[in-house]
C-alpha positions as CSV (number, residue, x, y, z in Angstrom):
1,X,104.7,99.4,109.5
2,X,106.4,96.3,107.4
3,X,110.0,96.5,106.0
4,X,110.0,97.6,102.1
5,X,108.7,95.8,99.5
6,X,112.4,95.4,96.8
7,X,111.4,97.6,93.5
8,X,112.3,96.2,90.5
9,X,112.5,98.6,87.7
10,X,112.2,96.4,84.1
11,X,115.0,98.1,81.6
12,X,114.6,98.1,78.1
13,X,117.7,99.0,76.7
14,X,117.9,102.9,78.2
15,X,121.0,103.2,79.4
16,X,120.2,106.1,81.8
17,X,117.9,103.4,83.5
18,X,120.5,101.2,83.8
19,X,121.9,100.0,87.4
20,X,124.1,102.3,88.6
21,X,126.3,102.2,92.1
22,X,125.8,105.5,94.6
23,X,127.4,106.2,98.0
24,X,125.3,108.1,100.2
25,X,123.5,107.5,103.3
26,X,120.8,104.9,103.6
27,X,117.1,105.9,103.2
28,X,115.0,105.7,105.9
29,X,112.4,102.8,104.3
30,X,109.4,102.3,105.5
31,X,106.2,100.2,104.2
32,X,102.5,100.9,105.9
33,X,100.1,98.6,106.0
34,X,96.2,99.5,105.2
35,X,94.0,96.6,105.7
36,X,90.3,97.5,104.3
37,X,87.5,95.9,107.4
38,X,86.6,92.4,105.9
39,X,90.8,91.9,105.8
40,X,90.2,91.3,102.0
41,X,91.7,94.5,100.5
42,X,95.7,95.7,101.5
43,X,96.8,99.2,100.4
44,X,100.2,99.0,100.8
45,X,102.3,102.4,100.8
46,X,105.6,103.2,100.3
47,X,108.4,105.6,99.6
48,X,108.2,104.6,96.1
49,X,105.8,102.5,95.6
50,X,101.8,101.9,96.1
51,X,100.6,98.9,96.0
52,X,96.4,97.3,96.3
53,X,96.2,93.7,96.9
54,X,93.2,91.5,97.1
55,X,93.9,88.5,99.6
56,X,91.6,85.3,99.9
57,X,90.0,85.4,103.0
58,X,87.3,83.1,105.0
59,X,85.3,86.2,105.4
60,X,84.7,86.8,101.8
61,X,86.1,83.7,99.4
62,X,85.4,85.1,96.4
63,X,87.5,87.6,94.1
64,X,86.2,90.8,93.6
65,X,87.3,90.4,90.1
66,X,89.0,92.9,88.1
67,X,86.6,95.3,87.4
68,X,86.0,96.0,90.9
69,X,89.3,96.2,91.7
70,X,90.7,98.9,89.0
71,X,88.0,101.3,90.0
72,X,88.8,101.1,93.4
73,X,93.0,101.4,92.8
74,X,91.8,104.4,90.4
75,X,90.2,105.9,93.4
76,X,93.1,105.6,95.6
77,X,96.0,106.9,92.7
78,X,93.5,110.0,92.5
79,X,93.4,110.6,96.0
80,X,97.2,110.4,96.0
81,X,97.5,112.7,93.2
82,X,95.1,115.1,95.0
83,X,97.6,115.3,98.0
84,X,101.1,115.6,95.9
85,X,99.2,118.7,94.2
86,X,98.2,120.1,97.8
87,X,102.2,120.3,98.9
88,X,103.2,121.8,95.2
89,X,104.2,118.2,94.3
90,X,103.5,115.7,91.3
91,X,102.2,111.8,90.8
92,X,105.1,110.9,88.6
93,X,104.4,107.5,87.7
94,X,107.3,105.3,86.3
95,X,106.4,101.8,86.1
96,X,102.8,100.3,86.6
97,X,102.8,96.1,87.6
98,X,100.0,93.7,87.7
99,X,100.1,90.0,89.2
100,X,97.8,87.1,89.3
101,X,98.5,84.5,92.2
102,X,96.5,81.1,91.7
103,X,96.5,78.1,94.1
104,X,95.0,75.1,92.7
105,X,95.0,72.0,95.3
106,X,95.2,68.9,93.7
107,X,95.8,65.4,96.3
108,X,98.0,63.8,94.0
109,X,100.8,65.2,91.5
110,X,99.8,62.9,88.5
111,X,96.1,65.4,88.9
112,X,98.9,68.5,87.4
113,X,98.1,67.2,84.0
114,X,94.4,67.2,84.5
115,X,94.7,71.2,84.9
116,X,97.8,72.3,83.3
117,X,98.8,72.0,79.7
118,X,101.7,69.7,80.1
119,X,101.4,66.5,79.1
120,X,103.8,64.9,80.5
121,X,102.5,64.8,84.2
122,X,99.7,62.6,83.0
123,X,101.4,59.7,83.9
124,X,104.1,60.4,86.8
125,X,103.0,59.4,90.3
126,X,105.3,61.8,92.4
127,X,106.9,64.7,90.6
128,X,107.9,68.4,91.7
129,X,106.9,71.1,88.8
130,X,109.0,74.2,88.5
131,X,108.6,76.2,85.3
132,X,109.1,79.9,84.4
133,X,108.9,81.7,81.4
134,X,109.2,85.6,80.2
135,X,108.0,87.5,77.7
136,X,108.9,90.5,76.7
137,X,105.7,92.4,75.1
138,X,105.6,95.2,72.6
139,X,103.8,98.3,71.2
140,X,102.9,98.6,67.3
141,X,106.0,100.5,66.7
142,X,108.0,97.1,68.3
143,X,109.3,99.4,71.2
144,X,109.1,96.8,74.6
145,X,107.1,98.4,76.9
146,X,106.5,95.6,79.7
147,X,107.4,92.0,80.5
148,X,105.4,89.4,81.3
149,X,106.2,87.1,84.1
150,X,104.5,83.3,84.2
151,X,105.5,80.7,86.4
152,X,103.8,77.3,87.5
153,X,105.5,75.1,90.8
154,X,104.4,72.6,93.1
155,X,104.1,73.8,96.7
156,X,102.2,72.5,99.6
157,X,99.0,74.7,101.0
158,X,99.9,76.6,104.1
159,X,97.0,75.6,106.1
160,X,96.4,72.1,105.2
161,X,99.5,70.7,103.9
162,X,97.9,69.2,100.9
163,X,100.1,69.4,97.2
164,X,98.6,72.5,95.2
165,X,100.0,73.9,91.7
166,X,101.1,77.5,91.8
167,X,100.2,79.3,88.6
168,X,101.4,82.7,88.9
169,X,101.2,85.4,86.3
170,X,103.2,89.2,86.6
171,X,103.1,92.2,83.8
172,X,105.5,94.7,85.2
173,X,107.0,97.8,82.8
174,X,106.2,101.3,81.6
175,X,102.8,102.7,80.4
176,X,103.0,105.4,78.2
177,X,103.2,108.3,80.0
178,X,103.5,109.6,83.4
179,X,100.0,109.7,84.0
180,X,96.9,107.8,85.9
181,X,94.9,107.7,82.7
182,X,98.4,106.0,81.2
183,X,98.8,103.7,84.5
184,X,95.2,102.6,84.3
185,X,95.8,101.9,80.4
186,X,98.6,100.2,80.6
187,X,97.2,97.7,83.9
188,X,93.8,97.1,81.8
189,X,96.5,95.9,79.0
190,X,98.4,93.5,81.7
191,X,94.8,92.3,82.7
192,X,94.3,91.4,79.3
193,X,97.4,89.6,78.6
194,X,97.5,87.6,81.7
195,X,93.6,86.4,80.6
196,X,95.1,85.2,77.6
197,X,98.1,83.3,79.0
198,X,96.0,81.8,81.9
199,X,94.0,80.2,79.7
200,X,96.3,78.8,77.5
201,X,97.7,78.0,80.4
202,X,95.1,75.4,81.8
203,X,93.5,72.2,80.1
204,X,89.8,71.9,79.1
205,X,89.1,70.0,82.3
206,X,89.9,73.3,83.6
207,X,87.7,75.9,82.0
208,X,85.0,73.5,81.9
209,X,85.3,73.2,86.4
210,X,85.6,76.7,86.2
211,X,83.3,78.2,83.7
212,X,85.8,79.5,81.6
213,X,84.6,77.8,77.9
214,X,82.7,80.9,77.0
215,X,85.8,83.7,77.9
């Protein structure tokens, strides 16, 4: 058991979603921790939130990719669903949120430029990168329906020490409908836009390390 994740709850202009101030007792918050065997996958369950993580691990290096990863979240919303119905309850889903967390070590901070699209870094020696940036995407109809979060910093890995470039990508907002099929929808459209950001994101020297030329 873990203290609670903070929800944040992106507004769009509804007043009725807008912050409001309540007295009343404090919840009793709770977060539970459900770590799959290999310690790769984290279900993480709330009182008003669920949340499926996959976290880098020396057992299994490799992403599972996305794919993979939405079937097995679809699987656990359904599962979820199935239990509200069995106590005469509902899976009323309000918001829907999907992040990408990237660690790229470099040994020197004049190597930023080598694999993120600013040129500037190309010739400084010593510098400390912190850049964030959101945008706020839209349906057809130019109603806002999510925003996306991108942000790129200079940290130090935890383990070694060594400079790494922290490319982080979040879509959080509101799919179209209460739904699982609308959650799903709307976290395969996050997916996409995140794809399309990270790599405008990175330099050629990038896609080509990576394999990315032909995505």
């Amino acid at each position: 058991e873990k203290p609670p994740l903070n929800f944040r709850l992106e507004v769009f202009d509804d007043p009725s979603q807008l912050p409001r101030i309540v007295l009343e007792e404090p919840p009793n918050h709770w977060r539970l921790w459900f770590i799959s065997e290999d310690r790769n996958r984290l279900i993480q369950f709330q009182d008003n939130a669920l949340y499926f993580n996959w976290r880098q691990d020396g057992n299994q290096p490799e992403y599972l990719g996305f794919d993979n990863m939405i079937a097995k979240f679809s699987d656990y919303l359904q599962k979820l669903s199935e239990f509200f119905a069995s106590i005469d309850a509902s899976l009323d889903i309000k918001q829907a949120e999907l992040s990408y967390i990237n660690a790229i070590p470099i040994e020197r901070h004049i190597e930023i430029g080598q694999w993120i699209n600013i040129t500037l870094f190309d010739s400084l020696e010593s510098a400390n990168l912190s850049l964030g940036i959101m945008q706020t995407l839209k349906r057809d109809n130019a109603v806002p329906y999510a925003n996306l979060y991108s942000s790129i910093v200079t940290a130090k890995h935890r383990e070694t020490g060594k400079p790494v470039i922290q490319v982080n990508f979040t879509s959080r907002g509101q799919p179209g409908s209460s739904d699982i099929i609308a959650a799903l929808e709307f976290l395969q459209d996050a997916h996409d836009k995140i794809h399309e950001r990270f790599l405008a994101t990175i330099t050629s020297h990038a896609r080509k390390q990576w394999n990315l030329n032909n995505v």
